[in-house]
C-alpha positions in Angstrom: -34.5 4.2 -17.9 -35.8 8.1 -17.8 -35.5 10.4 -20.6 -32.4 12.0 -19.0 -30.5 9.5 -18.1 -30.0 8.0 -22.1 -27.4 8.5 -23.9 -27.6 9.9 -27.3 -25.3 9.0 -30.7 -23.6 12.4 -30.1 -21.9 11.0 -26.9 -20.8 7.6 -28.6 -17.8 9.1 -30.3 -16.6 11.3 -27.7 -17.0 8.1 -25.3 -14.9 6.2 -27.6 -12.1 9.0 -27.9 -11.9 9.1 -24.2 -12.0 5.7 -24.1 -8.7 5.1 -26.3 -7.1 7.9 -24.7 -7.0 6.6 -21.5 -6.1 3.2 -23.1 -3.3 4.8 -24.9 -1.9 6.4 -22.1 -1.6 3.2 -19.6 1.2 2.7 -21.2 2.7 0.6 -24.3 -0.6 -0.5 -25.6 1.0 -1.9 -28.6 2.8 -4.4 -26.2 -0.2 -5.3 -24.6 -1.3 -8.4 -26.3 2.2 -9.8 -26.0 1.8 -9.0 -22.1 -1.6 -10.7 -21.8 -0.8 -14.0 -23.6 2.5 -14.2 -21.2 0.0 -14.1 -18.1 -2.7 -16.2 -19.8 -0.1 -19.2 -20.5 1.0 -19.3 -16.7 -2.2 -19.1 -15.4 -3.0 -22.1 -18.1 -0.4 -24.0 -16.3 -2.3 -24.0 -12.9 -5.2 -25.4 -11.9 -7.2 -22.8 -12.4 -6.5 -22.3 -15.8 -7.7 -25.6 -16.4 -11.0 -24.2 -17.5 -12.8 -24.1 -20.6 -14.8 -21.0 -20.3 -11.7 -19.2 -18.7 -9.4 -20.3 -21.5 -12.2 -19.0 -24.1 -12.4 -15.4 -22.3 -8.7 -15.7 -21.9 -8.5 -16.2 -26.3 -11.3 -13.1 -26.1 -9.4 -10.9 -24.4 -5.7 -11.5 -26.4 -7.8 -11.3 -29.5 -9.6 -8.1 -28.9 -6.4 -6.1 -27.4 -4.0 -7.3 -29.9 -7.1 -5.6 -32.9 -6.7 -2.5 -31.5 -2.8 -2.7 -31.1 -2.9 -3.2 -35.0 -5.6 -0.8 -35.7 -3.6 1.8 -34.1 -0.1 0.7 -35.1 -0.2 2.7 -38.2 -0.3 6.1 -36.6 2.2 7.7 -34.4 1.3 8.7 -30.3 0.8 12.0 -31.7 -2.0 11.4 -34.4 -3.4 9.1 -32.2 -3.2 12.0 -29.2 -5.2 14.3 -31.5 -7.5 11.8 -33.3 -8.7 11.4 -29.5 -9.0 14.8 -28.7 -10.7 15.8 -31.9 -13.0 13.0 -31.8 -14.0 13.6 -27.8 -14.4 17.4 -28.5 -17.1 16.5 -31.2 -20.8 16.4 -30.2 -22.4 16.5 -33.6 -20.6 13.7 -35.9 
């Protein structure tokens, strides 16, 4: 990879912010873990879903979105609005 096409530490953060505002802003993100295990366990009823290494990405998935539901769940839409903007604004942290 060239020189000018690596990203540096100063665009994690901002990466990140825009990443959880967008997240945030699909809709009830706090709901989604609940939505994902509903799909998951109807898919585990078909054939398909018979599959260990689906069933594992399946657990992967439920587990990662329901962390960020409860890391987030503390704070209202609104500190979470600004966290984001704040933290995407920033190029030296």
């Amino acid at each position: 990879m060239s020189k000018e096409n690596q990203k540096t530490q100063q665009d994690v953060m901002p990466s990140v912010a825009n990443f959880l505002s967008d997240v945030w802003f699909e809709g009830n993100f706090k709901e989604q873990p609940l939505y994902l295990q509903e799909i998951f366990e109807l898919l585990l009823e078909t054939e398909m879903g018979d599959n260990l290494d689906l069933r594992v990405k399946m657990l992967g998935c439920i587990r990662t979105s329901r962390n960020l539901a409860e890391t987030l769940a503390p704070f209202s839409n609104t500190q979470i609005v600004n966290a984001c903007n704040t933290m995407a604004g920033a190029k030296n942290i």
